[in-house]
C-alpha positions, -999 to +999 in steps of 0.1 A: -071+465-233-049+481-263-022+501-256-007+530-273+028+536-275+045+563-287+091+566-294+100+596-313+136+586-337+160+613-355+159+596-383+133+574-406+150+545-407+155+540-372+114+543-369+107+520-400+130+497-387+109+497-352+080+497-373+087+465-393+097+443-360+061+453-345+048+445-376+067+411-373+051+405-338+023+400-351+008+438-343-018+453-377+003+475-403-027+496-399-019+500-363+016+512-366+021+550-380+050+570-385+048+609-384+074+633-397+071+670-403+068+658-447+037+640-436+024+671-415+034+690-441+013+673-466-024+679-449-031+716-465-023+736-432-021+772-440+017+789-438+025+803-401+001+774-383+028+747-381+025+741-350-011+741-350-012+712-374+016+689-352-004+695-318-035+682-337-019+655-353-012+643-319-051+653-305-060+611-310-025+606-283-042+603-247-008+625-232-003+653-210+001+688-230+034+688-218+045+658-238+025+665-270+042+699-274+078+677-271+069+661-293+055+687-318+087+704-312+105+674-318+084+664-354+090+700-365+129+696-358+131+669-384+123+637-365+103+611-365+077+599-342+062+561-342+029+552-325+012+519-325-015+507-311-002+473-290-029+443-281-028+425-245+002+403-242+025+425-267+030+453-245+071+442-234+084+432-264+065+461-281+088+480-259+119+461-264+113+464-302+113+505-301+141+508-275+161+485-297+163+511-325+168+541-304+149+560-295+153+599-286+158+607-246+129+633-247+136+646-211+171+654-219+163+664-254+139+690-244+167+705-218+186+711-246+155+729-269+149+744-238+190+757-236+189+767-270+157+787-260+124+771-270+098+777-243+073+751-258+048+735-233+063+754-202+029+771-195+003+745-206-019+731-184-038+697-185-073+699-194-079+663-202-090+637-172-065+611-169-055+586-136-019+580-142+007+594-162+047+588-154+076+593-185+106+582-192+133+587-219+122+558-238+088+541-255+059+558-237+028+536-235-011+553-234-039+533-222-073+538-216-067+545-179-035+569-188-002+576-203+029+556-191+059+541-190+088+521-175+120+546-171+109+577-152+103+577-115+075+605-116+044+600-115+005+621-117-029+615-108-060+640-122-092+632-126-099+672-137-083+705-147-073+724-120-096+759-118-085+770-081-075+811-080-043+820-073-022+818-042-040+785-039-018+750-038-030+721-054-014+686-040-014+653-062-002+621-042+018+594-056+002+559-039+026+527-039+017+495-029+045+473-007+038+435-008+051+416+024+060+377+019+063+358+053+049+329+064+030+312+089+026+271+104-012+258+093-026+227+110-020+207+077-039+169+092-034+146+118-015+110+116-015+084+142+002+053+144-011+021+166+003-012+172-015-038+186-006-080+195-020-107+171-014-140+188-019-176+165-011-209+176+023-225+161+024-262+156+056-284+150+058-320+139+090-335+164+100-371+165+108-381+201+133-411+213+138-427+245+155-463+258+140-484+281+157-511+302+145-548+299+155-573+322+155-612+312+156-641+333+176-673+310+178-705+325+213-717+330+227-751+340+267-752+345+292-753+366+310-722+383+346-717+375+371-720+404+381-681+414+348-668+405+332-652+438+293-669+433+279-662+462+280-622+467+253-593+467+257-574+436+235-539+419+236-533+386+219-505+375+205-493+341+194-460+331+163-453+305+167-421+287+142-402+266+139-370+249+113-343+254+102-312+236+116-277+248+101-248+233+116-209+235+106-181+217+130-149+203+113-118+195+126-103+162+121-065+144+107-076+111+097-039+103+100-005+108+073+024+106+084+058+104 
């Protein structure tokens, strides 16, 4: 949805120079327009209906009365007001763009007409259907839905003029939206882990070796030697040995699941 935005400037270079950056953004040159009480000046209004010929410059501004005759005032006071029309996805640097050149605080600038005097707008009612409006000293933005902005803190809903008789009250309320952020556990899945025993048979190649005890019988033909005790009971004993396989096993933590 387009967007119109609106930043009134005391002087014509300040609103040129806005107008070239939107222009730079990428916005149409025949979007952009810059009106001044010369270019007011210049449609053929008849003397004494000045301003007559700034409110309807402004009749194609979606705005509350209220704001159109600020910014009459303001145009017939010498300065300068810039309106584009802003595509989708331009809308906040379209604003930084026209707050960069400065523009005038039209809240406090209107205390001060209204100091020196000027009653402008102080009676004017709102005949025109619109669902949100709020101001602020800076860029103003319109929309299809309303006129708005970033600075001010008020804010209107209408949807038609108010016709009630008097002593009667009329009550607008101002509707906010809170978001709460918090959080919550979800079931997100379920893991599970099993183990379970493989067994395998383990074979081993092991050379075994063992003695064994042989007994001879040699003939022998000689004579015993004096001193030597021949006829006694003797034992002699031998021993066989062998080996044999042992097997143990060791259990060992070879991984870890986690």
């Amino acid at each position: 949805m387009t967007q119109t935005m609106t930043a009134l400037y005391d002087t014509l270079g300040a609103a040129e120079a806005a107008r070239d950056e939107l222009i730079a953004l990428g916005i149409a040159d025949s979007e952009v327009f810059v009106r001044s009480a010369d270019t007011e000046a210049n449609t053929g209004l008849a003397p004494g209906t000045e301003d007559k010929g700034f409110w309807a410059s402004l009749g194609d501004l979606f705005m509350p009365d209220k704001d159109r005759y600020a910014y009459s005032e303001g145009i017939r006071r010498g300065g300068y007001l810039l309106s584009v029309r802003v595509p989708d996805g331009l809308e906040d640097r379209a604003v930084d763009v026209m707050e960069r050149s400065g523009p005038i605080d039209l809240d406090e600038r209107t205390e001060t007409w209204r100091g020196e005097g000027w009653t402008g707008g102080t009676s004017a009612t709102s005949t025109t259907g619109s669902s949100s409006y709020a101001s602020s000293p800076g860029a103003n933005a319109i929309g299809t839905a309303g006129y708005a902005d970033t600075a001010r803190t008020s804010a209107y809903a209408d949807t038609t003029a108010f016709t009630g008789t008097a002593g009667t009250e009329a009550t607008v309320q101002l509707t906010e939206e809170e978001l709460k952020v918090g959080k919550r556990q979800a079931a997100g899945g379920l893991v599970r882990v099993r183990t379970y025993v493989v067994e395998r048979p383990v074979e081993e190649q092991v050379d075994l070796h063992s003695e064994r005890v042989t007994i001879e019988r040699r003939p022998v033909d000689q004579e015993v030697v004096s001193g030597v005790a021949a006829f006694q009971e003797r034992t002699i004993e031998a021993v066989e040995r062998g080996e044999e396989v042992v097997v143990s096993k060791t259990a060992r933590v070879k991984e870890e699941i986690a």
